[in-house]
MDAnalysis code that builds the backbone (N, CA, C; Angstrom):
import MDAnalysis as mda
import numpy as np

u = mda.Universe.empty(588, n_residues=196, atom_resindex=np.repeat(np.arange(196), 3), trajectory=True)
u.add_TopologyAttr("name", ["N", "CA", "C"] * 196)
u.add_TopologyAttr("resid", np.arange(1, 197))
u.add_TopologyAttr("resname", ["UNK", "UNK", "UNK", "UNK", "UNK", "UNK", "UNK", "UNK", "UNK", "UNK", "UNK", "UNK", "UNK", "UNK", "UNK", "UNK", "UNK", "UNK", "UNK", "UNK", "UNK", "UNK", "UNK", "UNK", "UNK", "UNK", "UNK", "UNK", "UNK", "UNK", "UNK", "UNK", "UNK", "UNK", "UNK", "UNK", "UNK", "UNK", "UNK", "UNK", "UNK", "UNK", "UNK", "UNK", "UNK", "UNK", "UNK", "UNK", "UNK", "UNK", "UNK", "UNK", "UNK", "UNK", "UNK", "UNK", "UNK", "UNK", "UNK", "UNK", "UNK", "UNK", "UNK", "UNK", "UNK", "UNK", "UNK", "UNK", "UNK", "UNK", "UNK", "UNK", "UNK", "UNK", "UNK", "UNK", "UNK", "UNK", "UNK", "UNK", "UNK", "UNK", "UNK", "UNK", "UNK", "UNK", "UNK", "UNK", "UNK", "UNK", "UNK", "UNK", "UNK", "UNK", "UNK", "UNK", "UNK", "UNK", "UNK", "UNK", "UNK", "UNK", "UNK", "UNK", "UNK", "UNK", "UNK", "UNK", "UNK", "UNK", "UNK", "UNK", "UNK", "UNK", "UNK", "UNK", "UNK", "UNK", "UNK", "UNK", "UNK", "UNK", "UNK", "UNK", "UNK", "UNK", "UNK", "UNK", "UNK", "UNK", "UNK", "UNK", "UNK", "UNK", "UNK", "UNK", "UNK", "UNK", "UNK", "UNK", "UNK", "UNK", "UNK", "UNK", "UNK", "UNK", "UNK", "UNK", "UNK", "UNK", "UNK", "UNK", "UNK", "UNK", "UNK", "UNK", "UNK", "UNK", "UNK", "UNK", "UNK", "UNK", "UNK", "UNK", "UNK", "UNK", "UNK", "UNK", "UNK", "UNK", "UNK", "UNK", "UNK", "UNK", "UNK", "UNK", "UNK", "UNK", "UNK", "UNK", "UNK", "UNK", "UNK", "UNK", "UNK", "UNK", "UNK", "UNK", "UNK", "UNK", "UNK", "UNK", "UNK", "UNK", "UNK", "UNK"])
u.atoms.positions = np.array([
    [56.693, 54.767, -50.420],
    [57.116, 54.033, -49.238],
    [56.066, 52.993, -48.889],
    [56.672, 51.695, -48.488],
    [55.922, 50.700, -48.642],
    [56.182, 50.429, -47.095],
    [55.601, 50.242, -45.839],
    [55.647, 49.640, -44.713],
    [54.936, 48.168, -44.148],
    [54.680, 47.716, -45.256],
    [53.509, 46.736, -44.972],
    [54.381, 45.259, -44.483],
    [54.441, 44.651, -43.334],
    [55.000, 43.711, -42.798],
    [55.975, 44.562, -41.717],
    [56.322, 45.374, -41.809],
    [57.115, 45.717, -40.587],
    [56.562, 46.297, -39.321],
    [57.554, 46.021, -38.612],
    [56.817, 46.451, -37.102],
    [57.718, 46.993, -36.520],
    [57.092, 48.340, -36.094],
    [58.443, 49.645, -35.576],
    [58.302, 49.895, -34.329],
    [58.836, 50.122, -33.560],
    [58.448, 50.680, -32.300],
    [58.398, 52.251, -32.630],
    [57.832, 53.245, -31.539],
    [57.795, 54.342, -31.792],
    [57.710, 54.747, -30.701],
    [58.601, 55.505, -29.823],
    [58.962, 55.653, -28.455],
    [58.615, 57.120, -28.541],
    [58.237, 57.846, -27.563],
    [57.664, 58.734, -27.298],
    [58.679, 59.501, -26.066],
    [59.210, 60.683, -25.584],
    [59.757, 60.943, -24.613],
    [59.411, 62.479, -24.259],
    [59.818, 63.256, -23.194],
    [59.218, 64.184, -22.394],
    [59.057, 65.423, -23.711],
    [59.288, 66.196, -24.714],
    [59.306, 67.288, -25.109],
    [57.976, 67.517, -25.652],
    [57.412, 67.506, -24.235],
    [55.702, 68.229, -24.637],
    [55.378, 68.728, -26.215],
    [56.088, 70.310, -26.398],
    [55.837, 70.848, -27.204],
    [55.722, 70.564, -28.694],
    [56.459, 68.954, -28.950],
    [56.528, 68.690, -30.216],
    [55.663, 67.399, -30.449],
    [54.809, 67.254, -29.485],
    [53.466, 66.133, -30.172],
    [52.753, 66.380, -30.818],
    [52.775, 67.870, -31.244],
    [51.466, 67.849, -32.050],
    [52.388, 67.790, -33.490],
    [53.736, 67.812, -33.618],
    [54.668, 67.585, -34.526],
    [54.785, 65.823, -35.130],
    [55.318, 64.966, -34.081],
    [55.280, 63.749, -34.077],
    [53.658, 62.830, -34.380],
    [52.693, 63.468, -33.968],
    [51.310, 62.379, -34.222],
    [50.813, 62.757, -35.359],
    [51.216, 63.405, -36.007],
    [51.136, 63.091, -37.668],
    [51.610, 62.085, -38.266],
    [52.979, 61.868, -37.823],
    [53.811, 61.346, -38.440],
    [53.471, 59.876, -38.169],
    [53.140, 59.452, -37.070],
    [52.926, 58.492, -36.632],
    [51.171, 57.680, -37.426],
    [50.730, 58.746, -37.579],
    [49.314, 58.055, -38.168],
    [49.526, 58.049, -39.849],
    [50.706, 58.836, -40.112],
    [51.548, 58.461, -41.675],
    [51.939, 56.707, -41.910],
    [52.701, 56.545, -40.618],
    [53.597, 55.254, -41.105],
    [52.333, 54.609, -40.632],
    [51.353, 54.307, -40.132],
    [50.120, 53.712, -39.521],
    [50.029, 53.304, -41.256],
    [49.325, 54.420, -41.572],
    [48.732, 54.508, -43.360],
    [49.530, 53.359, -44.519],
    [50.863, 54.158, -44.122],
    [51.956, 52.886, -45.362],
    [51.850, 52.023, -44.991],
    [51.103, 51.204, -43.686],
    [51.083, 49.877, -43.908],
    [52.127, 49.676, -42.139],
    [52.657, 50.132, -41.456],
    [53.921, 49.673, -40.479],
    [52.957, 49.534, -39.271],
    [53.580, 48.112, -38.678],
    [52.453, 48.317, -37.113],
    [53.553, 48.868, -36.378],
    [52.859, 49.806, -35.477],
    [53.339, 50.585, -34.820],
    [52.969, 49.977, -33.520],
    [54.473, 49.763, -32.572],
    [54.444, 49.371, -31.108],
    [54.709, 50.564, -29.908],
    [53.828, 51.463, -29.777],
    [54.298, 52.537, -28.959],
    [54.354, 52.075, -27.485],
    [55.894, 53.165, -27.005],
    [56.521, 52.857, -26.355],
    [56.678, 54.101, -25.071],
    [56.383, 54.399, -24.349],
    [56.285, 55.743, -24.163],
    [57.193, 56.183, -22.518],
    [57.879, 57.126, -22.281],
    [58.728, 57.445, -20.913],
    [57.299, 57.397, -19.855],
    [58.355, 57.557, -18.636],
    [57.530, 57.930, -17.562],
    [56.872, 59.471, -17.906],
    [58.159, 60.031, -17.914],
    [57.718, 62.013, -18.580],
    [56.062, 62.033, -19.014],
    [56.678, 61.173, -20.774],
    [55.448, 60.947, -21.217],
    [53.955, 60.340, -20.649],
    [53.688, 59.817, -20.097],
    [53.120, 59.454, -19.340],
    [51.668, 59.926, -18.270],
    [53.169, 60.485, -17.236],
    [52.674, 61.281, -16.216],
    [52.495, 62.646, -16.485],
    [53.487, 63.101, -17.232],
    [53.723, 64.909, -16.827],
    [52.135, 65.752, -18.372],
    [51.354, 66.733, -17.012],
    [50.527, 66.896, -17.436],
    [50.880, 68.131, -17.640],
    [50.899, 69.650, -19.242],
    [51.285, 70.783, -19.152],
    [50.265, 71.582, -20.345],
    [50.912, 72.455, -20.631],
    [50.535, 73.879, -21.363],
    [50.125, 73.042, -23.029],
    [50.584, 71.775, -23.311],
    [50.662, 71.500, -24.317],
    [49.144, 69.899, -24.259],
    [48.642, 70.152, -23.088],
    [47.863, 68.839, -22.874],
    [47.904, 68.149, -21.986],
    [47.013, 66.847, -21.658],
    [47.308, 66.226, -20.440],
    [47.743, 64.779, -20.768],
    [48.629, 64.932, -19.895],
    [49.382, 62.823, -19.932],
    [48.069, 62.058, -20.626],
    [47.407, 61.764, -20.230],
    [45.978, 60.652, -20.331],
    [45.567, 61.018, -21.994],
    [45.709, 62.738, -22.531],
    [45.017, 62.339, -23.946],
    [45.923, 62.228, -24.384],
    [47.356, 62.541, -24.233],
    [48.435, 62.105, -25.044],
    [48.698, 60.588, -25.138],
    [48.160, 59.684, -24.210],
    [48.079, 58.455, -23.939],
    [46.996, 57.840, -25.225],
    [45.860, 58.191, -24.499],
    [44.671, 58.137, -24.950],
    [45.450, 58.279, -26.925],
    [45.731, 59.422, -27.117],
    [45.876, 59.584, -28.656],
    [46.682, 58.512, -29.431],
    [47.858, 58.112, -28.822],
    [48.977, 57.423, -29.147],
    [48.190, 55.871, -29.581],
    [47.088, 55.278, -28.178],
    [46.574, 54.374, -28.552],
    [45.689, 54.209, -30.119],
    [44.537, 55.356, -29.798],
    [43.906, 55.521, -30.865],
    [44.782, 55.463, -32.496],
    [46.052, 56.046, -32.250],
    [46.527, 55.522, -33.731],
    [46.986, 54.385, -34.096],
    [47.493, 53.808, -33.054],
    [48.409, 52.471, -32.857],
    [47.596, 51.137, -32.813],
    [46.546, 51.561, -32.302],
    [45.389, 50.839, -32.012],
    [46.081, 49.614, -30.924],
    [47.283, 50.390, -30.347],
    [47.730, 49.190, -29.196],
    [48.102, 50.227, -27.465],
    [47.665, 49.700, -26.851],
    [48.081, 50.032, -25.481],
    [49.510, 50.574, -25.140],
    [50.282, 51.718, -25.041],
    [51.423, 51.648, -24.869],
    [52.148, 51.214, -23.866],
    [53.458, 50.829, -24.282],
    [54.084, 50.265, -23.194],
    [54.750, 51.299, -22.574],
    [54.785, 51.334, -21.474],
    [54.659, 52.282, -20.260],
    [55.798, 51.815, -18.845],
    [56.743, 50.358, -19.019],
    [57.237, 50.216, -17.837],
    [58.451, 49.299, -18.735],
    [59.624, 49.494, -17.733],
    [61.013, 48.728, -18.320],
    [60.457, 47.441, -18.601],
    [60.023, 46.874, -17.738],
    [59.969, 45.323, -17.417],
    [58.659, 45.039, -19.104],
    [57.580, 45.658, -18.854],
    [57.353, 45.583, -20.367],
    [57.594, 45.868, -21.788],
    [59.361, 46.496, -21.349],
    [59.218, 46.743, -23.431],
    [60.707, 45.876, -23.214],
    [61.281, 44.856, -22.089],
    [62.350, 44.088, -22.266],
    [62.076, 43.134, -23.398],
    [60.770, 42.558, -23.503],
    [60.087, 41.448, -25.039],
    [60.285, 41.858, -26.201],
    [60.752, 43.139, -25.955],
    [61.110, 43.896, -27.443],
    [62.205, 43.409, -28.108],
    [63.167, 43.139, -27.086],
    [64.377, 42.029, -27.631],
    [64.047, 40.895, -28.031],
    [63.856, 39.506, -27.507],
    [64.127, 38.332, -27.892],
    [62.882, 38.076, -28.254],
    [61.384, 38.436, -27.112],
    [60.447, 37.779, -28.094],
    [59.264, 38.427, -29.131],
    [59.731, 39.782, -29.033],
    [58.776, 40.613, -29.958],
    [59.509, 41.686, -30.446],
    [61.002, 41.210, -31.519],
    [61.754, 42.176, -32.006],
    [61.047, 43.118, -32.683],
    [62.292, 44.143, -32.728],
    [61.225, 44.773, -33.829],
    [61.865, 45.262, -34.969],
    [61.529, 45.612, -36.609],
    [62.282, 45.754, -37.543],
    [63.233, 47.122, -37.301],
    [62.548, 47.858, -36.739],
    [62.843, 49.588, -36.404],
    [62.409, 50.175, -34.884],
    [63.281, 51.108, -34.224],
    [62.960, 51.430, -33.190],
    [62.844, 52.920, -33.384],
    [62.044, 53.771, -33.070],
    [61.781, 55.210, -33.428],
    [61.771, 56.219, -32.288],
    [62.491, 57.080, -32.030],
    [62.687, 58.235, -30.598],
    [62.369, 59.131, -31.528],
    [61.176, 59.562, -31.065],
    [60.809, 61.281, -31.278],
    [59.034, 61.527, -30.782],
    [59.885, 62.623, -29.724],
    [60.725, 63.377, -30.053],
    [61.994, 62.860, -28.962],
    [63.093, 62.536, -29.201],
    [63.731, 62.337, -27.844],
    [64.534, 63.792, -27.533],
    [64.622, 63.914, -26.306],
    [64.686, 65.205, -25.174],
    [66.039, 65.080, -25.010],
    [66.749, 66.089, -24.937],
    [68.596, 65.883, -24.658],
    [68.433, 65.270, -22.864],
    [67.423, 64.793, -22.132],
    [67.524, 64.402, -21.408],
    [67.822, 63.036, -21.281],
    [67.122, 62.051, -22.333],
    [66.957, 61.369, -22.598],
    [67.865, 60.656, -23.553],
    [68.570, 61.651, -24.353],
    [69.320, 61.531, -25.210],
    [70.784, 61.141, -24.391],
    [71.034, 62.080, -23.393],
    [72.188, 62.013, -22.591],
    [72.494, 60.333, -21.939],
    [71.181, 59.972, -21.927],
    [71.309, 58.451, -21.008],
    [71.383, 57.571, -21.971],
    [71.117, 57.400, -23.278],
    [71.489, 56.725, -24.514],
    [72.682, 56.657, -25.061],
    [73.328, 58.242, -24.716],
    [74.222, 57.915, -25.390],
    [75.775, 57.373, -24.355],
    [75.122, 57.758, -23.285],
    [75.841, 56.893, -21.990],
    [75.516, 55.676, -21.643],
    [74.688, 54.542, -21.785],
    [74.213, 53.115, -22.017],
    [73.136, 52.999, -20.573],
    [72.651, 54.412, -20.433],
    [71.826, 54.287, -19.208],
    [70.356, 53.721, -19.441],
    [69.947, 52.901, -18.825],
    [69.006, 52.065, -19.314],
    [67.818, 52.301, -17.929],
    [66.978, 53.581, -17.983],
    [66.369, 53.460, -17.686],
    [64.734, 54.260, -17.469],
    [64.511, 53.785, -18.550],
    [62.693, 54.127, -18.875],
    [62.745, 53.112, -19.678],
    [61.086, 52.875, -20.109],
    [60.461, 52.114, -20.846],
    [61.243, 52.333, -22.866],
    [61.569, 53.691, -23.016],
    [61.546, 53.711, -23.940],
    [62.922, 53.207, -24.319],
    [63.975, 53.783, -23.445],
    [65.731, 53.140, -23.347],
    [65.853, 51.907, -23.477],
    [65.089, 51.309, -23.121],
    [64.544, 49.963, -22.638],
    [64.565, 49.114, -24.448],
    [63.869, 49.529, -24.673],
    [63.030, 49.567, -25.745],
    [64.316, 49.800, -27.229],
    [65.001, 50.728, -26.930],
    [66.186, 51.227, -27.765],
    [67.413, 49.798, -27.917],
    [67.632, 49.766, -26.860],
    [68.781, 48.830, -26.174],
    [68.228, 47.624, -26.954],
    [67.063, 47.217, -26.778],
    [66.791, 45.582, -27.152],
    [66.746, 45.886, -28.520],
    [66.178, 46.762, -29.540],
    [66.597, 46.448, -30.904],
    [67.678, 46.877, -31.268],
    [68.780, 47.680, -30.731],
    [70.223, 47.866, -30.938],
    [71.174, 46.486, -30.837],
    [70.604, 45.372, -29.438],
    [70.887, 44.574, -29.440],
    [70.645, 43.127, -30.239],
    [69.937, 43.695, -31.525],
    [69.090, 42.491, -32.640],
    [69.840, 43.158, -33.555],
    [70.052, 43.914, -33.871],
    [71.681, 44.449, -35.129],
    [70.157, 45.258, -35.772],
    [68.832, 45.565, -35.203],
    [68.137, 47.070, -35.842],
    [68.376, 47.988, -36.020],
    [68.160, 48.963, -37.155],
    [67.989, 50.157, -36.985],
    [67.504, 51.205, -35.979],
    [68.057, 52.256, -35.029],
    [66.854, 53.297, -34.580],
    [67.271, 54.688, -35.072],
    [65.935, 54.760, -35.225],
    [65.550, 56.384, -35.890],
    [65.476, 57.406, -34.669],
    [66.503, 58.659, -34.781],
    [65.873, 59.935, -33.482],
    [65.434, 60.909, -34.532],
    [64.327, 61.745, -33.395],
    [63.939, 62.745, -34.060],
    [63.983, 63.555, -32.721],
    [64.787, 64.336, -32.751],
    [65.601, 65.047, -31.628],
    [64.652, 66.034, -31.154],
    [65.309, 66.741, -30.196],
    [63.798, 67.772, -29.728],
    [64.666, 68.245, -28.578],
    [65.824, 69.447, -28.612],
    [66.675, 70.027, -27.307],
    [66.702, 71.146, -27.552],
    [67.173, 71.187, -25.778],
    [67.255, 72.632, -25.959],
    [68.996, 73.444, -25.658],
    [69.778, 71.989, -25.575],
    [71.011, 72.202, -25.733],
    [71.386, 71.391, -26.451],
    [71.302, 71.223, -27.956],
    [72.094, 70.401, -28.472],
    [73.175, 70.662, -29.063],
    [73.474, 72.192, -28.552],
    [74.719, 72.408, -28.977],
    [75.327, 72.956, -27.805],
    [75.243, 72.594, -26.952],
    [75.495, 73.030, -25.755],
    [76.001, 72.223, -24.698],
    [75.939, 71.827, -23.496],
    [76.783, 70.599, -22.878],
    [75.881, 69.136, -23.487],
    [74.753, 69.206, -24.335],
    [74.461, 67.970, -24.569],
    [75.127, 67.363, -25.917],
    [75.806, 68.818, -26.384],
    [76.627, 68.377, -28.098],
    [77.317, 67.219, -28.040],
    [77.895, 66.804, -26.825],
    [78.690, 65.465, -27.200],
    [78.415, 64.276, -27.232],
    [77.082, 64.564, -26.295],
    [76.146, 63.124, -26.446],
    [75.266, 63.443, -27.561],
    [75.416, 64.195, -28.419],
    [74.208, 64.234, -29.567],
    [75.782, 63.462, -30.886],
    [77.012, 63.986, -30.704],
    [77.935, 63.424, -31.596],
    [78.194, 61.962, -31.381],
    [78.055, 61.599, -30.123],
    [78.597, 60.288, -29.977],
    [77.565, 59.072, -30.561],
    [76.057, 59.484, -30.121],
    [74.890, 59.367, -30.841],
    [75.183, 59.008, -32.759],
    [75.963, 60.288, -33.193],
    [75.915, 60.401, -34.536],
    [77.130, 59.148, -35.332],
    [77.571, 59.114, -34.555],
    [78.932, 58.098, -34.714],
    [78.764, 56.691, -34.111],
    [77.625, 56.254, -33.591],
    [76.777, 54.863, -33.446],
    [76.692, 54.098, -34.705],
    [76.919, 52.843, -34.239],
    [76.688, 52.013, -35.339],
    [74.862, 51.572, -35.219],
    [74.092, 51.907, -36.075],
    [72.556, 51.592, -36.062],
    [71.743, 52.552, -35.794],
    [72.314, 53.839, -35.683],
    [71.605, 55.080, -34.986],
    [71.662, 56.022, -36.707],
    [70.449, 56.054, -36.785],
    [69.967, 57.604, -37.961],
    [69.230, 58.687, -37.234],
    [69.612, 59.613, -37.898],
    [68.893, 60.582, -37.274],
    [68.000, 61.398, -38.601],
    [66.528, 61.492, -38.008],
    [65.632, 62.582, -38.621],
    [66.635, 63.782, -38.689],
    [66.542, 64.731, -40.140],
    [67.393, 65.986, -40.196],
    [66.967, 66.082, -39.208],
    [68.011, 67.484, -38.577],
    [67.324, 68.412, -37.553],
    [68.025, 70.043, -37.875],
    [67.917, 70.928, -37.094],
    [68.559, 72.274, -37.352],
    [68.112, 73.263, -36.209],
    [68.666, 74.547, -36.134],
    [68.389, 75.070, -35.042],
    [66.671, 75.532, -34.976],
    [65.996, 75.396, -34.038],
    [64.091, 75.754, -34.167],
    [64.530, 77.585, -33.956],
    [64.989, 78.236, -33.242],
    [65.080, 79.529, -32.879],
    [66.366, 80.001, -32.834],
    [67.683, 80.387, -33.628],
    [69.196, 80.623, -33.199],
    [69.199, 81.983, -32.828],
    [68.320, 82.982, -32.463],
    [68.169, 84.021, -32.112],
    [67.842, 84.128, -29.995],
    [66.511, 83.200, -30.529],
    [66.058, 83.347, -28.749],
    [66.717, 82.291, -28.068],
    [67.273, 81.357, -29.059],
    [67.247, 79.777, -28.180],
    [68.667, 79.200, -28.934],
    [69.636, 79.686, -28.874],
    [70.812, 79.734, -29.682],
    [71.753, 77.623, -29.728],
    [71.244, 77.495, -28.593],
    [71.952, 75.812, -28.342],
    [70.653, 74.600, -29.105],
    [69.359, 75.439, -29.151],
    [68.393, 74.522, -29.596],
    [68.061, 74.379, -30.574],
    [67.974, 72.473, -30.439],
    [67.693, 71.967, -32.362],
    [66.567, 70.887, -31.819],
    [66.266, 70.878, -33.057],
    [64.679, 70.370, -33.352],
    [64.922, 69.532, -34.399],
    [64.768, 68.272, -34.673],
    [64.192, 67.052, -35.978],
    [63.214, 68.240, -37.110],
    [63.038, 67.598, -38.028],
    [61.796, 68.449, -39.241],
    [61.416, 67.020, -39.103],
    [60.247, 66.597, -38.396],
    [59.263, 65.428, -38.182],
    [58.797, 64.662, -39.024],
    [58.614, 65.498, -39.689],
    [57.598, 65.489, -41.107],
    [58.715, 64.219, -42.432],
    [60.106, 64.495, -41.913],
    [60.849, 63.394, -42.464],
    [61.123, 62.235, -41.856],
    [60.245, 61.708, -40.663],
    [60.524, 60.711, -39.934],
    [60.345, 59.451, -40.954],
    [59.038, 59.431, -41.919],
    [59.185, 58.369, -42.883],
    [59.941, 57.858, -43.616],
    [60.229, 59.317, -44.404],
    [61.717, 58.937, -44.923],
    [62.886, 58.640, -44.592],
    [62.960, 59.159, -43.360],
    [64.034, 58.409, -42.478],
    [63.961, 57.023, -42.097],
    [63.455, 56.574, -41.858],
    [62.717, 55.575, -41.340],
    [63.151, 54.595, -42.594],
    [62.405, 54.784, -43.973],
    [62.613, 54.005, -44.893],
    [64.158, 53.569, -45.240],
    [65.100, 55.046, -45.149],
    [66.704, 54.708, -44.977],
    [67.145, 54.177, -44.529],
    [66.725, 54.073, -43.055],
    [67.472, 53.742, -42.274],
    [67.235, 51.495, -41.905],
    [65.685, 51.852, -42.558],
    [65.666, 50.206, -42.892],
    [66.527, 49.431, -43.547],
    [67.611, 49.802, -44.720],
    [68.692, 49.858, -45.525],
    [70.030, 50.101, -45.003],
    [69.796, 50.346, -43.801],
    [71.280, 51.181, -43.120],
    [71.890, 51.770, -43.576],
    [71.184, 53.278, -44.144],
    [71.115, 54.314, -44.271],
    [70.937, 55.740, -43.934],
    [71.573, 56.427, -43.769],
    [71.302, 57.759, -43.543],
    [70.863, 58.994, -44.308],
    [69.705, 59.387, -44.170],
    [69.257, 60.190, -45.017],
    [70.312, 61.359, -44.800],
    [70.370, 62.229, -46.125],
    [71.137, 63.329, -46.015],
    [70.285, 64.335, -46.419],
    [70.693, 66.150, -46.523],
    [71.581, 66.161, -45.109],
    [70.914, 65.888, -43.894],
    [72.112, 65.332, -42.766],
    [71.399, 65.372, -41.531],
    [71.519, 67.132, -41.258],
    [72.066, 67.901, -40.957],
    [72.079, 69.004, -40.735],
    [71.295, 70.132, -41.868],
    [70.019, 70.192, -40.638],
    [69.498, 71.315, -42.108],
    [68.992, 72.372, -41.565],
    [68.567, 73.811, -42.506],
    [67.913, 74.959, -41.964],
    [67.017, 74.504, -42.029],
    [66.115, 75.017, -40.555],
    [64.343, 74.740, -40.456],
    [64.083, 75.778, -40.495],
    [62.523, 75.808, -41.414],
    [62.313, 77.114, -41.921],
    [61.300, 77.919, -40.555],
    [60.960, 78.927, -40.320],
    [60.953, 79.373, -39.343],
    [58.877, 79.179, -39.115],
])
């Protein structure tokens, strides 16, 4: 995988638990060569928990990106007309987040951010992260799947025992996704077992 000339956004949204999943991945496509424009929710941001605090998750995102993230609607609107971008990247995105995407609700930095390269005929990549995605958020995760410009990182259930509606991206294929979906492509399968 060759990333060298492209410039992705890489949006960041509330599911604490899977950053230490996603900032691998992110200092991967760094490596192949892709500048990375991170993009990050309010969630992300502010909300400080069990998994770290807002500021080093901030703090980290820069250090790989080596750019300031964008943090407010009004700054990732340039993402459209004057600082497109080849690829737009959600992950982990949160069925919270997911729900307002796939309803045309436009409002965080990162939606923001989605909308303007959907609106340049780009690719965006999700790398999902719910805890109902089979559950009242299943229809906004299908309607999602049936988008014209939308790929999705596999995903599969993380726990079908304790956590029976919840699915999780395998992160670790965000590159390769990523590279597909530059092609307007979908990696297959999207539906996969994650190993435990």
């Amino acid at each position: 995988m060759d990333f060298k000339g492209k410039k992705i956004g890489f949006g960041l949204t509330g599911s604490h638990c899977t950053y230490a999943d996603v900032f691998p991945q992110m200092e991967k496509l760094v490596e192949l060569g892709a500048e990375l424009v991170p993009v990050v929710s309010y969630t992300f941001k502010e909300t400080d928990s069990k998994f770290g605090k807002a500021q080093d998750h901030m703090d980290r995102v820069k250090e790989i990106t080596g750019r300031e993230p964008i943090a407010t609607i009004v700054d990732a609107e340039p993402l459209g007309p004057i600082e497109p971008l080849d690829a737009m990247i959600l992950a982990p995105l949160t069925g919270n987040s997911m729900s307002r995407l796939a309803n045309a609700i436009t409002d965080s930095p990162v939606l923001m951010a989605t909308k303007a390269t959907i609106r340049n005929g780009n690719p965006v990549v999700i790398g999902v992260s719910t805890n109902d995605a089979l559950g009242l958020n299943g229809v906004n995760l299908m309607r999602l799947m049936s988008t014209k410009l939308i790929y999705f990182v596999p995903f599969g259930q993380d726990d079908p025992i304790k956590k029976p509606n919840s699915m999780v991206s395998d992160m670790t294929l965000i590159p390769e996704t990523v590279e597909n979906a530059l092609e307007y492509k979908q990696i297959q399968p999207v539906v996969i077992e994650r190993n435990k």
